[in-house]
C-alpha positions as CSV (number, residue, x, y, z in Angstrom):
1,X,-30.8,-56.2,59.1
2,X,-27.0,-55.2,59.5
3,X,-26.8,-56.0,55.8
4,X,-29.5,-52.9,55.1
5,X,-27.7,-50.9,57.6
6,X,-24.2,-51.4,56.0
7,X,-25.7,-50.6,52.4
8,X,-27.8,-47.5,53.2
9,X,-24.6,-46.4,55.2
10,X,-22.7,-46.6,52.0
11,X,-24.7,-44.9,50.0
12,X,-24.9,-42.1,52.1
13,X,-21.2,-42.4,52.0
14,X,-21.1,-42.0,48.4
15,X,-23.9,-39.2,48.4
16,X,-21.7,-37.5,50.5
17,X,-18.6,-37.5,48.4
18,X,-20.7,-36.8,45.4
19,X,-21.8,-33.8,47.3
20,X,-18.9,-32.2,48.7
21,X,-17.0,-32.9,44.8
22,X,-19.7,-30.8,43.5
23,X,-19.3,-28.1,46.0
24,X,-15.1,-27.7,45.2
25,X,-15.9,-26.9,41.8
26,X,-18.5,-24.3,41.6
27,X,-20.0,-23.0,37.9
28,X,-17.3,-19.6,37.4
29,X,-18.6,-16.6,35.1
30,X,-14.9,-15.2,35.2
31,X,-13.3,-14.1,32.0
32,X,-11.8,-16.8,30.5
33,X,-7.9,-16.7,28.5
34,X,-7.7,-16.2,24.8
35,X,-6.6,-19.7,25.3
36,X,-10.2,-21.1,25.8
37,X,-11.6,-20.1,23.1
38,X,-11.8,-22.6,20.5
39,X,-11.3,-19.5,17.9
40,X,-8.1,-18.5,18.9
41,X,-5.4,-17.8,16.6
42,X,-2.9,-20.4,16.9
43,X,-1.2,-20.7,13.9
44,X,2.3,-19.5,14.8
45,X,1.7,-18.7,18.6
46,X,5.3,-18.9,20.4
47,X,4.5,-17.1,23.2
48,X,0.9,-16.2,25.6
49,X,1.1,-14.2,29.1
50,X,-2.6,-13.9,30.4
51,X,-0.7,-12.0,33.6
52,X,-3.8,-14.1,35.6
53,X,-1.9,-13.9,39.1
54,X,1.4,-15.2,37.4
55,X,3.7,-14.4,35.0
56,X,3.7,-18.5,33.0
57,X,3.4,-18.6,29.3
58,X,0.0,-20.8,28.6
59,X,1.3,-21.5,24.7
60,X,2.6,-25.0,24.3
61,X,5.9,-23.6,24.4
62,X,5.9,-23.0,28.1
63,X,8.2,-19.9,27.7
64,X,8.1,-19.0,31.5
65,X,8.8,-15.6,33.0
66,X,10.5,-14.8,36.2
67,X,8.5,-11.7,38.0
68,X,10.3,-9.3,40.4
69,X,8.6,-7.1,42.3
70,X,5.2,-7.2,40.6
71,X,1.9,-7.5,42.1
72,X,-1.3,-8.7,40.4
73,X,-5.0,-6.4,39.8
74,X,-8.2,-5.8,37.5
75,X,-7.6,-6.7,34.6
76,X,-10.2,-4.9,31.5
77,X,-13.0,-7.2,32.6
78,X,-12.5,-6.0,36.3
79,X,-11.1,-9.4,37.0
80,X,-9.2,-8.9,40.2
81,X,-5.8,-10.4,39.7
82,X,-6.1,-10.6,36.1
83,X,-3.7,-8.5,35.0
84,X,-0.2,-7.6,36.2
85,X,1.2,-4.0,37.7
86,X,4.5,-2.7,37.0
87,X,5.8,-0.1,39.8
88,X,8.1,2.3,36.9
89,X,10.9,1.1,39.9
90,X,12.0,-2.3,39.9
91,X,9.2,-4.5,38.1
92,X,9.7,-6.4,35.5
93,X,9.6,-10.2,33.6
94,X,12.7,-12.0,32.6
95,X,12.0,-14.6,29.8
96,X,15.6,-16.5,29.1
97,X,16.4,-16.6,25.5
98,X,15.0,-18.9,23.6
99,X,15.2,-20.3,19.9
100,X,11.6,-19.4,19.5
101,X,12.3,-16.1,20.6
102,X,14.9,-15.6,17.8
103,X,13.3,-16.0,14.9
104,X,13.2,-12.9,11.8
105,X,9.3,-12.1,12.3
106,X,6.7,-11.4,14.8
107,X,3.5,-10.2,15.9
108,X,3.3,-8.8,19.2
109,X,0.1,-7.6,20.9
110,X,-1.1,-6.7,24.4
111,X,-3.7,-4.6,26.2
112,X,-1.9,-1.6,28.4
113,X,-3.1,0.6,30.9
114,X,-0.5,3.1,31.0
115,X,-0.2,5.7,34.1
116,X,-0.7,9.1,32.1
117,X,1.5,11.1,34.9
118,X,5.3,9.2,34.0
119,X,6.5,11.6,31.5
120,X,9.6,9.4,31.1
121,X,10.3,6.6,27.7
122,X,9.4,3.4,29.4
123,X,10.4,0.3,27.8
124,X,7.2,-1.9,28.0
125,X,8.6,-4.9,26.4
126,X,12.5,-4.9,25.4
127,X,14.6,-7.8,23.6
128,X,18.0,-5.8,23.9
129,X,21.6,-5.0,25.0
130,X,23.1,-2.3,26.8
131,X,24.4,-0.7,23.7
132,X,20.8,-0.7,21.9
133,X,21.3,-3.7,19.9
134,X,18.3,-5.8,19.5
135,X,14.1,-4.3,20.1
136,X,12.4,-2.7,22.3
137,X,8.6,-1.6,22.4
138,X,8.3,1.6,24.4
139,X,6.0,4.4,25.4
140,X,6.5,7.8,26.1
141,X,3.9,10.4,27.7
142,X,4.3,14.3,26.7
143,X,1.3,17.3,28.1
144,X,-1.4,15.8,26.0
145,X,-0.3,13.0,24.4
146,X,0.7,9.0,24.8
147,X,2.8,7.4,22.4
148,X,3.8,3.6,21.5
149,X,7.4,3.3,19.6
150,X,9.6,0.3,18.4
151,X,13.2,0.9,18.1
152,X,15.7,-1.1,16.9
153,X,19.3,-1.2,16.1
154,X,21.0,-3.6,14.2
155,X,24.6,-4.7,15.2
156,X,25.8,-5.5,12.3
157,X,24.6,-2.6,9.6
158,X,24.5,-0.1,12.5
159,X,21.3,0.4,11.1
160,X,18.4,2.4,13.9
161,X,15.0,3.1,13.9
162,X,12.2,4.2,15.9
163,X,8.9,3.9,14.9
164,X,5.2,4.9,16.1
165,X,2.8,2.5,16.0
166,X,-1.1,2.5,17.4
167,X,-3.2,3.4,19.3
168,X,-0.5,6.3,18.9
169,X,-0.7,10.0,19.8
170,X,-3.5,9.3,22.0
171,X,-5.0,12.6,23.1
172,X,-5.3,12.8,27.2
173,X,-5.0,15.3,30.2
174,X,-4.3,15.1,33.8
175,X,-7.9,14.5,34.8
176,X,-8.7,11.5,32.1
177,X,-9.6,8.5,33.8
178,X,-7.0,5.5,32.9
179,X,-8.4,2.5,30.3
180,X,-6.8,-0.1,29.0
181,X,-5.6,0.4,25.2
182,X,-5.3,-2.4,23.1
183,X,-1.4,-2.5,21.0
184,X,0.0,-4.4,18.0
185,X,2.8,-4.6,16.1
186,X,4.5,-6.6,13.6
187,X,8.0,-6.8,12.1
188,X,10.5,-8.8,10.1
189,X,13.7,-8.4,8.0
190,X,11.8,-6.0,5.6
191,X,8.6,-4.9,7.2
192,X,7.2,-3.0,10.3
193,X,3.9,-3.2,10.5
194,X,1.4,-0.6,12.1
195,X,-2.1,-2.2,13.0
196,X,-3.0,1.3,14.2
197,X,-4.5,-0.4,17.4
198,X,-7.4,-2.5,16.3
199,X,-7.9,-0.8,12.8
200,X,-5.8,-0.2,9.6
201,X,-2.5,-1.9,8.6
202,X,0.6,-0.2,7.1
203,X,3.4,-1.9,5.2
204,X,6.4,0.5,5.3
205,X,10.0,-1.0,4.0
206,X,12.5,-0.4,6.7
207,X,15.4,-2.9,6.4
208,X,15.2,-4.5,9.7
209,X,17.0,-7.3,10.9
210,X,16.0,-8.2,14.3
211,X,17.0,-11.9,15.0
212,X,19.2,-11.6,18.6
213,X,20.2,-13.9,21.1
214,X,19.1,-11.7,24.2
215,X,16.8,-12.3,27.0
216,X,13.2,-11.0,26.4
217,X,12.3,-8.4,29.4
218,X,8.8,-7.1,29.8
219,X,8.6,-3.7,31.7
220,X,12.1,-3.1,31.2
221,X,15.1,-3.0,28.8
222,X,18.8,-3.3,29.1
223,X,18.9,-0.3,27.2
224,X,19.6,2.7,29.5
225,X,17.5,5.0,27.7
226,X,14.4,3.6,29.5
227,X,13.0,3.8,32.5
228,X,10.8,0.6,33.9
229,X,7.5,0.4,32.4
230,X,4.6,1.6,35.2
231,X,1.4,0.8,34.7
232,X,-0.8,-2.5,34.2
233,X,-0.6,-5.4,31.3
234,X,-2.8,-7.6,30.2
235,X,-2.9,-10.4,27.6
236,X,0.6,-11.0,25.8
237,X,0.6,-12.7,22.5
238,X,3.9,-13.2,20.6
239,X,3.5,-14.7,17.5
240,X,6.3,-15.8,14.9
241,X,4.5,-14.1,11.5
242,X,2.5,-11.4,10.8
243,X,-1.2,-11.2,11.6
244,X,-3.7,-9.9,9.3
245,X,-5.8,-6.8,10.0
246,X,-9.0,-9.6,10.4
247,X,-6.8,-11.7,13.4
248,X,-5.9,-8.6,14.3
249,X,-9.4,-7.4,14.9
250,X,-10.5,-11.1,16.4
251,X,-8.2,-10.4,19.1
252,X,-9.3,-6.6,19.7
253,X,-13.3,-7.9,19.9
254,X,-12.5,-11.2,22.4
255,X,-15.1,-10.7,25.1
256,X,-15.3,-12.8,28.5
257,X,-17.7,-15.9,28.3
258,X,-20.9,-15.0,29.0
């Protein structure tokens, strides 16, 4: 008889356990990262901020950002704390240089909801010295329009540039509600890129040489000219080539899981 008892007492034991492991990992419908789905471009990834509450690269390359001042809210999916806020103050990432960061070519893309009312250039992501050497990815908000740009300036030609690149010249007024855009650009020693957001691509010759040893900042830039980026981002690729117009498009369409 104590021999029934002992067994039946383990087996509700391990009925038990088997219970409560099910219950600390509930089914989630939440959006997943670019990172889950089996389709995602990898080929030449360095970098991947998903902004999901923290500011950790999920590539391979664990390329880590420090976050000051940020806080963390609905990301394009409505996600709470799936995407990160920038104040326009004092936010901002610090990713220390890197040899993967140095490299002659990239594609950079991210989904911005900028505030419409900052008037100022904001540096949105900036790989630059106080003197304007180096990159930076800005935005700049006039009456009626919103405007992405990449500048760079080239220490050793003296060579500078600013360029618009998508959505670009995005008609708005006071009253529009804020939406997330979708961005990308590409660049190397000969080439800028313009994806026009999600659409057409542009190969314009421009000379650039933009290998540097600076830290990578996202939402600011050493370079005085720009005030701290305010507004949300979402999403962060940085890849070391340039993407084709159909990658490009595979990361505009990514949905959640269903």
């Amino acid at each position: 008889m104590k021999t029934i008892y002992y067994k039946l007492t383990i087996m509700i034991l391990i009925l038990s356990l088997y219970s409560c492991e099910k219950e600390e990992k509930p089914e989630s419908n939440e959006p997943k990262t670019y990172m889950d789905d089996d389709n995602l471009i990898r080929e030449g990834l360095v970098a991947y901020y998903p902004f999901n509450g923290n500011t950790n690269d999920i590539s391979k390359n664990k390329l880590n950002g420090k976050g000051n001042n940020l806080s963390f809210t609905s990301d394009r999916f409505n996600k709470e704390g799936g995407a990160c806020y920038f104040n326009g103050v004092n936010s901002h990432v610090k990713i220390e240089n890197s040899p993967l960061l140095n490299s002659t070519t990239y594609t950079i893309c991210f989904w911005y909801k900028a505030d419409l009312k900052e008037s100022s250039r904001q540096a949105i992501l900036s790989k630059s010295d106080t003197s304007r050497y180096g990159y930076s990815i800005d935005m700049y908000n006039s009456e009626h329009y919103s405007n992405l740009g990449f500048a760079y300036k080239d220490k050793q030609t003296q060579f500078e540039k600013w360029a618009l690149f998508g959505p670009g010249a995005r008609g708005w007024s006071l009253g529009d509600e804020r939406k997330y855009e979708f961005a990308v650009v590409g660049f190397s020693e000969k080439d800028f890129v313009n994806y026009l957001g999600e659409q057409a691509v542009s190969f314009t010759p421009s000379n650039f040489f933009n290998s540097n040893k600076f830290d990578l900042y996202i939402g600011k830039s050493e370079n005085g000219r720009y005030k701290n980026f305010k507004g949300e981002l979402d999403d962060l690729l940085i890849y070391n080539r340039i993407l084709t117009s159909e990658e490009v498009e595979k990361l505009y369409k990514w949905k959640k899981a269903q």
